[in-house]
N, C-alpha and C positions, 0 to 999 in steps of 0.2 A: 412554674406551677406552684402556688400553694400546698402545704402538705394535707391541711384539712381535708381537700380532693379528693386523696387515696380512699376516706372514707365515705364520702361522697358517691364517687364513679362505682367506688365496689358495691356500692348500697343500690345502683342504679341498676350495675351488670347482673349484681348474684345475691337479689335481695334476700332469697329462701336457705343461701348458702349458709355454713356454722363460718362464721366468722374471728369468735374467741372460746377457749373450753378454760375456762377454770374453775378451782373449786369443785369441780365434779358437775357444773352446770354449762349449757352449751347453748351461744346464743349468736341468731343469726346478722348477717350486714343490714338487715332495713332494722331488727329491733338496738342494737349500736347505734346507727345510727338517729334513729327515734329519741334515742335516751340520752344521747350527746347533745343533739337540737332541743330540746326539754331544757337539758342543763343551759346551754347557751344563753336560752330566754329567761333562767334564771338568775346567772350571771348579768348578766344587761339589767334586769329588775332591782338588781342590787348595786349598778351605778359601775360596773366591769367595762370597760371600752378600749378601742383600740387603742397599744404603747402600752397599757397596765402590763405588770407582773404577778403572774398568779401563782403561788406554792404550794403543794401538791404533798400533804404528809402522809404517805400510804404506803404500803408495801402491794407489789404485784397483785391487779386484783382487775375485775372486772370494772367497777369504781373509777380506776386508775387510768385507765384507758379511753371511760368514757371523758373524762375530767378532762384530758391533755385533747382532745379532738375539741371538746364546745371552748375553751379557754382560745384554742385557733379560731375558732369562728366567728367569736366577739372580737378579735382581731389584736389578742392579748396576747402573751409569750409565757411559758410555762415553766418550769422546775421543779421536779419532783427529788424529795428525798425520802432515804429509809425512814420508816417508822420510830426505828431504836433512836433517832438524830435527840441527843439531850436537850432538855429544854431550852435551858439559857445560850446553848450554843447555837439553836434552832431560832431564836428572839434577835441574838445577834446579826444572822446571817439576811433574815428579813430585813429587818431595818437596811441593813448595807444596800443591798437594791432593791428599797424602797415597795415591798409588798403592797399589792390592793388587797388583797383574799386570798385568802387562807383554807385548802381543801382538806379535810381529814374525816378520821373515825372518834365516835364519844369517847376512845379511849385516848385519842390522843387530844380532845379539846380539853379533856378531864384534867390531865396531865399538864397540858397550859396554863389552865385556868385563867384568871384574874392578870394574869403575866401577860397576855394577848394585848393587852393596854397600853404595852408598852412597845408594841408594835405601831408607831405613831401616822404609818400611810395606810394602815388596815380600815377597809371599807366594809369587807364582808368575810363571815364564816360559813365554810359550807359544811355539812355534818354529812358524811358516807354513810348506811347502812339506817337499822333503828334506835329509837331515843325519843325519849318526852320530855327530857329537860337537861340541859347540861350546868352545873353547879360553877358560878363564878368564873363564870368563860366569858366577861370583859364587858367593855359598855358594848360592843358591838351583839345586835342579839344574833344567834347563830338558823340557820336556816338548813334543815335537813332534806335530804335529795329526796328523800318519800315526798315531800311538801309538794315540791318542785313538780316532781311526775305527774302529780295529780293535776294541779294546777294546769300545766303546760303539755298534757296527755296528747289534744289532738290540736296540740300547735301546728301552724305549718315550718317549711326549713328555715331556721335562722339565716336573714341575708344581711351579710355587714356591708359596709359602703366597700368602695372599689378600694385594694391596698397592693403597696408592693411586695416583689418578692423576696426585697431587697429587707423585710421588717426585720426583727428579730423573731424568731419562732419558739426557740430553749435556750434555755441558760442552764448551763452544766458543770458541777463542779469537777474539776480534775480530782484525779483519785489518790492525791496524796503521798504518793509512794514515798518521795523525796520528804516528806513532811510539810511543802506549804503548798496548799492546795488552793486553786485562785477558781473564781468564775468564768466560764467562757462562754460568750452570745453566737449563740449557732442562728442564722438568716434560714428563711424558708429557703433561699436558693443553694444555700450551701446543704440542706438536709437533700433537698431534691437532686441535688448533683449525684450525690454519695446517695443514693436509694437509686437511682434509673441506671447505674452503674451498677451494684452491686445484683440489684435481679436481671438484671444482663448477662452479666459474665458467670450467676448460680443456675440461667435457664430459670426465674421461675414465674408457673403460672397458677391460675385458679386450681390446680390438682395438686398442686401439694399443700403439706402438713406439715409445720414448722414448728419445731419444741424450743421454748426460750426457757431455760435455766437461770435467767441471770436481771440482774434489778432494772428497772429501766428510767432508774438514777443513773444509770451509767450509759455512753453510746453504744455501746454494744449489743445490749439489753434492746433499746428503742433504737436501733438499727433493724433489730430483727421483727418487730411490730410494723416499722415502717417499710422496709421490703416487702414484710407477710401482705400488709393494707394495700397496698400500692397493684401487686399483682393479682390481688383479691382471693388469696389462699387462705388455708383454717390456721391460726395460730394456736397453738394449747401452752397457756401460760401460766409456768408454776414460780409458786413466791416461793421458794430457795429449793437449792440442791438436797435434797431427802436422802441421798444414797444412791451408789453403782446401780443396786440390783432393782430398785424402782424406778431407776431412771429407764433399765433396759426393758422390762417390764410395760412399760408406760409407753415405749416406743413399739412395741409389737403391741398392744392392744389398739393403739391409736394410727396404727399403721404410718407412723412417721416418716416423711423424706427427706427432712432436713433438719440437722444437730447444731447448734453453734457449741464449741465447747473453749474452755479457756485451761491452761497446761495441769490445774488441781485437779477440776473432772474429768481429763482424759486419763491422767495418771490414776487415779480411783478407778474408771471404768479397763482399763486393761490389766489390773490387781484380779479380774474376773475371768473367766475361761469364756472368753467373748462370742466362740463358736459353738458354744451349745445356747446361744440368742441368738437365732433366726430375724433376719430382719429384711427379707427380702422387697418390703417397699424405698426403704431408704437409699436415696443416692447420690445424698454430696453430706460433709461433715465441713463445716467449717473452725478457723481456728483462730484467736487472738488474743491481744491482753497477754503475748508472750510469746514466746517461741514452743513449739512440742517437739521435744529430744527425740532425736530420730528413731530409735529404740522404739519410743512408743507409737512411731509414724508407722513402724516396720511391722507393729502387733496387730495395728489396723488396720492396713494393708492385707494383713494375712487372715485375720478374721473375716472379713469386708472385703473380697478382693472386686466384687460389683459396685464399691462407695466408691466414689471421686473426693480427695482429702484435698482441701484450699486452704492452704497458710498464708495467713492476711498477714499485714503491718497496719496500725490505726494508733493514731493518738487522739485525745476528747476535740482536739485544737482543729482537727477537720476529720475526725468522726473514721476513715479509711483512706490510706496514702495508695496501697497497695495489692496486689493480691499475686499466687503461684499459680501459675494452669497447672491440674491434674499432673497432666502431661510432662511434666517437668520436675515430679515430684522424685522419682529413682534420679533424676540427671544430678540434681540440686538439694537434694532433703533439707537443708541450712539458709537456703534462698527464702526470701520475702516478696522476692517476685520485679515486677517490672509496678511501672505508676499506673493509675486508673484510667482507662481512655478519658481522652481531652485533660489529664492533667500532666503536671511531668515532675519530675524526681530528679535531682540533682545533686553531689557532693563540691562542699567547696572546702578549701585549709583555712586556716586563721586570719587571714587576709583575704578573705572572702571570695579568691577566686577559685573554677571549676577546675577538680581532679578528675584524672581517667580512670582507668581501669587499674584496679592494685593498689591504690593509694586511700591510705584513711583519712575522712573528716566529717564536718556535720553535713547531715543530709537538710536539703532544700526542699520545700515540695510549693509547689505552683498553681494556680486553679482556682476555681467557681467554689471547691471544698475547702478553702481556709477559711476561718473564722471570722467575724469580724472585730473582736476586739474583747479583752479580761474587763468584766464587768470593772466600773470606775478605779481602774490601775493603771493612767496610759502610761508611766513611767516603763512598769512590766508590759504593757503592750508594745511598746516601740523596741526593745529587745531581742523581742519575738519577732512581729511584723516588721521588715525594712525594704528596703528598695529592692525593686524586682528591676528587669532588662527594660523596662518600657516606663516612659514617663508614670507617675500618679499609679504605677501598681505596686501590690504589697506581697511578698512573698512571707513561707512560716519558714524559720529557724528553730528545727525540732529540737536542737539538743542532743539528736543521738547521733553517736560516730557512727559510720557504716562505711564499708569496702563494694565494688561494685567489679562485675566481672567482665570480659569482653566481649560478651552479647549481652550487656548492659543490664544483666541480673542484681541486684542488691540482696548485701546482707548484712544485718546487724551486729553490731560490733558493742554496743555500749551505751548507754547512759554516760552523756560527757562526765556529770559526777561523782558517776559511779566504776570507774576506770580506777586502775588499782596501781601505785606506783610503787616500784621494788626495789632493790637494787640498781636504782639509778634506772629501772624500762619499764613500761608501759602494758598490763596485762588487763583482758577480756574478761571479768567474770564468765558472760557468757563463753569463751571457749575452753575455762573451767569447766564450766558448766556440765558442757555437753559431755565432755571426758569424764566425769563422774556417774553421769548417767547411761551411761554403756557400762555400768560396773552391774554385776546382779546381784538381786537384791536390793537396789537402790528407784525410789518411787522419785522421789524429788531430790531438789538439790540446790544452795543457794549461797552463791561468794560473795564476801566484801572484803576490804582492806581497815585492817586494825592498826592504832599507831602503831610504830615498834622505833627504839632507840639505834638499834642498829640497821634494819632494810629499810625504814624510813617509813613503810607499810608490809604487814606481815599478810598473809592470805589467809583466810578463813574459810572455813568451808563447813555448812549446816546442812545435813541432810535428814531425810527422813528414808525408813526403812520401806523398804515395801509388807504388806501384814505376812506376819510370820514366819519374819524374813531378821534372820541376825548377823548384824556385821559389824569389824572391829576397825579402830582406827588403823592399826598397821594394815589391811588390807586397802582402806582407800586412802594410803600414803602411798602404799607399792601400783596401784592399779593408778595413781596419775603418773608414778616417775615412770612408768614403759611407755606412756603417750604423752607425757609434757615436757618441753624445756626445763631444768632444775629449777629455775626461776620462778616457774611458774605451778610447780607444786607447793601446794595449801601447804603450811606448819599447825595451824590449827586446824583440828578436826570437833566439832560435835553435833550428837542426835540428838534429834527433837521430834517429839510425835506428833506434830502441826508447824510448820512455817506461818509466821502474822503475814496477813494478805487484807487489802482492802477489800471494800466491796464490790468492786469489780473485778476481782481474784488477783491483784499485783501482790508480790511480794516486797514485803515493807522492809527492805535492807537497813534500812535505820535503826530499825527495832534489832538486827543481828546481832550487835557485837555486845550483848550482856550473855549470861549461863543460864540453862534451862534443862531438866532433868539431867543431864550429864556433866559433868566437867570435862570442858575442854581439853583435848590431851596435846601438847607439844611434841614431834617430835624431830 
């Protein structure tokens, strides 16, 4: 199936339904859809056709949502970035795959200007919101969505020719964490895989109400629109995290059932006495974009003891590998879970062959959800994708270590990168990690490996306090040596009142190893 559908069938089944809440404004499946089919026919008017790529400069919006549905319709593939995306860096990254059109707000064509020129496949400017004129916004003349609507009011539905599933749908940029962040072409089949999957195994249907937190520049973000579309539930989609006590807030006035959160907002949201927020509609939380330290699985739990908590594994490179039943959350709190029906999960060593149970190496993932390829890098593409068990198929090579258990649970081990060498042995940030975060007091927490002349890599360890919350480096030097190997106690300790995280909430370990409010203490 195409993804365009989801909004399509829901526009069919639950036309009077609220289909998106933002902004404070609430608007149902048939008028979405209306306004999508509008844009469509205005994309096409403006020479948009199937294989184009359209770029999408907005932040979470009503806009956003219409924009990424008619851009599918004309039979085009989308990419949306944050707003904040700097100019020249934003010029750059079009040119690279070859933009048609260009969707934004007059603040951001403002901000382009005359630069848009040099955008050399650009066909068309769409303008979001209102305007009468935008000032040196390039030979191309810009054409604004009010225009459109009017124009294409009681159009009938946009019908593009017959296409496959097989096209590209999104083009995504990875988040950077490592520092080079590459384009990745997500297929309508690889998105449809990873959504019939995902509202499967959350149970969801037209009665729930699903809160997205998070950009939908990122899969995470447009995972949770395309589950929400697909099962034809209310989405309430806010352009960034505002804070713990409006988010919870927001959740009981909107009677929310479903959370995604990533390991910064759950840490924020259990900083709050969670049990005087009632939230008796909600019943599943999901989690990605990292692991959440048991600590705060266990606050949630006890808050929430009615929530169902699903700790996913996902990379952008197939959107969801993974996910933990409920059920398994006390047996395994550290587990990532098992592969996604109809895909499969596998660890191999350096020579590419399959490990059992106990043994670390890079995990394998298999399936309809792998990508199809790093926008024009097949060098990086071939890296990534290589030979699977069967003639002409391609498997991903994520990159991350992981250990698997003898009922074939996975868990994350590492970032091959980011694996920290010591004393001649091999340590886990993550199982750092999680031992600093059972300390109290302690909100976040984040290791890397600094040179050093004598352990070859020293440990570092950056935390952030929980508010109000005061703690000293001899405490989280003593509270890892009763749970670590010697080895694998941090020498370096320091606090910082934010960890750098993309926009997708990763923490950008690159950025660790300089000084920030504290000097690092040795000890």
């Amino acid at each position: 199936m195409r993804i365009e559908g989801y909004l399509e069938e829901s526009a069919k089944a639950h036309p009077d339904k609220v289909a998106l809440c933002c902004d404070g404004r609430r608007h149902t499946y048939e008028e979405v859809e209306n306004a999508a089919n509008a844009l469509a026919w205005g994309l096409a008017e403006q020479g948009i056709e199937s294989r184009d790529r359209v770029a999408i400069v907005l932040d979470n919006s009503i806009e956003t949502v219409c924009s990424i549905f008619a851009i599918l319709k004309v039979g085009a593939s989308f990419v949306v970035f944050a707003s904040r995306t700097k100019a020249d860096r934003l010029i750059d990254l079009l040119n690279q795959f070859g933009a048609s059109a260009l969707v934004t707000d007059a603040g951001g064509a403002a901000i382009l200007g005359d630069r848009c020129q040099c955008i050399r496949s650009l066909k068309a400017i769409l303008i979001a919101g209102q305007g009468s004129q935008i000032a040196g916004a390039a030979s191309v003349q810009p054409v604004f969505f009010s225009e459109i609507s009017r124009r294409y009011k009681n159009s009938p539905k946009y019908e593009q020719k017959p296409a496959s599933d097989l096209d590209p749908a999104a083009l995504v940029y990875t988040s950077g964490s490592t520092g080079n962040p590459k384009t990745v072409v997500l297929t309508h089949s690889n998105i449809h895989t990873t959504t019939t999957a995902v509202v499967n195994y959350l149970a969801n249907t037209c009665d729930d109400v699903v809160l997205n937190l998070l950009p939908l520049s990122h899969t995470y973000g447009l995972s949770q629109l395309m589950t929400s579309f697909n099962a034809g539930a209310t989405l309430i989609l806010e352009r960034a995290f505002r804070g713990p006590r409006e988010v919870m807030q927001m959740m009981i006035q909107e009677n929310v059932t479903g959370v995604g959160l990533i390991p910064v907002i759950a840490a924020a949201l259990v900083d709050l006495d969670l049990k005087t927020f009632a939230c008796p509609r909600l019943r599943y939380v999901t989690n990605a974009a990292g692991a959440l330290p048991v600590p705060v699985i266990r606050t949630l739990q006890a808050a929430w003891p009615h929530v169902r908590i699903f700790c996913m594994y996902g990379l952008t490179e197939c959107m969801r590998a993974s996910f933990l039943p409920p059920d398994q959350i006390d047996v395994r709190p550290t587990s990532v879970g098992r592969g996604l029906p109809g895909q499969e999960m596998y660890i191999v060593d350096e020579e590419g062959r399959r490990v059992g149970p106990g043994l670390m190496g890079e995990l394998v993932v298999r399936g309809a959800n792998v990508m199809k390829e790093y926008w024009g890098l097949p060098e990086e593409t071939a890296k990534v994708l290589r030979d699977g068990p069967y003639p002409n198929e391609k498997v991903l090579y994520t990159g991350d270590l992981f250990t698997m258990d003898e009922d074939g649970y996975f868990y994350f081990v590492s970032r091959r990168d980011d694996i920290i060498k010591t004393c001649g042995k091999k340590v886990s940030p993550a199982q750092v990690e999680n031992v600093l975060c059972s300390l109290e007091g302690v909100a976040e927490a984040a290791v890397v490996g600094i040179p050093d002349k004598i352990l070859g890599q020293a440990i570092k360890a950056v935390i952030r306090a929980k508010t109000g919350m005061q703690l000293t480096q001899r405490q989280v030097i003593r509270h890892c040596a009763e749970y670590l190997d010697d080895f694998m106690v941090p020498t370096l300790v320091e606090f910082r009142s934010t960890l750098p995280r993309t926009a997708s909430g990763k923490v950008e370990r690159h950025r660790l190893t300089g000084k920030e409010n504290y000097a690092a203490w040795r000890g």
